[in-house]
C-alpha positions in Angstrom: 171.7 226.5 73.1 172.6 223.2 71.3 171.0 222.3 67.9 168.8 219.3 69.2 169.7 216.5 66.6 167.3 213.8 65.9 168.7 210.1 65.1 168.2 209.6 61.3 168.2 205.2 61.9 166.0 204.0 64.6 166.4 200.8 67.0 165.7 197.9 65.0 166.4 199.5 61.8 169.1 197.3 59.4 171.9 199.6 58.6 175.5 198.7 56.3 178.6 201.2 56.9 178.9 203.5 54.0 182.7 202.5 53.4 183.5 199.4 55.0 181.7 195.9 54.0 179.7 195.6 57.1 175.9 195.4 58.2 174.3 194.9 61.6 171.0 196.1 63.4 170.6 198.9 65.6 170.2 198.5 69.8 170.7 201.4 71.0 171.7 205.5 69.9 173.8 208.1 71.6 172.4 211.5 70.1 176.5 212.8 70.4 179.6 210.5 70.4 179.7 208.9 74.2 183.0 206.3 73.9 186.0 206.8 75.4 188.5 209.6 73.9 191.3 206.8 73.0 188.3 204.8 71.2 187.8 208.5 68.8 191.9 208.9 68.7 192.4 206.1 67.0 190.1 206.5 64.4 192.8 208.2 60.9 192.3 211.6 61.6 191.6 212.1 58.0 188.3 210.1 58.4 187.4 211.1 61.9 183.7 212.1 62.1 182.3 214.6 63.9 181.4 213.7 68.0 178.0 216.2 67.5 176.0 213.6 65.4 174.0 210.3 66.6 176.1 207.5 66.8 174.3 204.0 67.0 175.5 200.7 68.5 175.0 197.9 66.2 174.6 194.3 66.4 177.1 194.4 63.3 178.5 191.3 61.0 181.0 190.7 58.2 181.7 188.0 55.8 183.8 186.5 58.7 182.4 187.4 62.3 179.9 188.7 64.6 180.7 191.8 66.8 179.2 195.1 68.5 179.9 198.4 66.4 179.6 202.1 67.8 179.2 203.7 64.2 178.7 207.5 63.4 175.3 208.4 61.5 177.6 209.9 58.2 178.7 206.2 57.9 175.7 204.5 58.0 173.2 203.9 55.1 170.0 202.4 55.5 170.4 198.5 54.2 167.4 197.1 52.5 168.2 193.8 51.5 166.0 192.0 53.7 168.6 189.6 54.4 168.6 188.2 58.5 171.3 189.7 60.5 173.1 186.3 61.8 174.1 188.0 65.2 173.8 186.1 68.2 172.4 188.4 70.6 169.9 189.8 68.0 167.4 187.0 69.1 167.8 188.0 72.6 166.5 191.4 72.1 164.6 191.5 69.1 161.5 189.6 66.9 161.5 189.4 63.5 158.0 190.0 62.1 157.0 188.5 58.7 157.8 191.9 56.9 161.5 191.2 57.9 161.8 194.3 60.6 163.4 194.0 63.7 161.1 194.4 66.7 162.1 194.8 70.2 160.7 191.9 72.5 158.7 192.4 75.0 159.4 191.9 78.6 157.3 189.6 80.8 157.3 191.1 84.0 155.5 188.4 86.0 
């Protein structure tokens, strides 16, 4: 029977990558790696993380750009700067309450 793992970073949750200078908020967790086998190949294998741990899709930023990250839990660390995460898409699913957190927003259905 497989270990059930449970995501350490939750949606909405500001993470930064343990190695490389990069930040972004979290939209949405695989509890196992679920990209495409060339995506994992081309990751050194010296550095390669293991495919049985979360991995979390990130509204992710740089100094220089906005993009979409699929990041391993071992390389993420919570980030608790309070800074705003300058994505674009952020706003489109998420509120940010006047602690700072990311909420999702809620859908009107009517």
């Amino acid at each position: 029977m497989d270990k059930l793992r449970v995501a350490k970073f939750k949606i909405g949750q500001v993470v930064r990558h343990r190695i490389y200078p990069f930040r972004g908020v979290v939209f949405d967790v695989d509890p196992t790696f679920s990209n495409t086998d060339e995506w994992y190949d081309s990751i050194p294998a010296d550095i390669r993380p293991s495919k049985d741990q979360p991995f979390y899709h990130l509204f992710a930023e740089n100094s220089e750009t906005e993009y979409v990250a699929y990041v391993s839990e071992q390389n993420l660390v919570p980030d608790n700067s309070g800074d705003p995460i300058r994505h674009p898409q952020v706003d489109e699913v998420f509120d940010r309450d006047d602690t700072g957190q990311y909420r999702t927003r809620s859908v009107d259905l009517q």
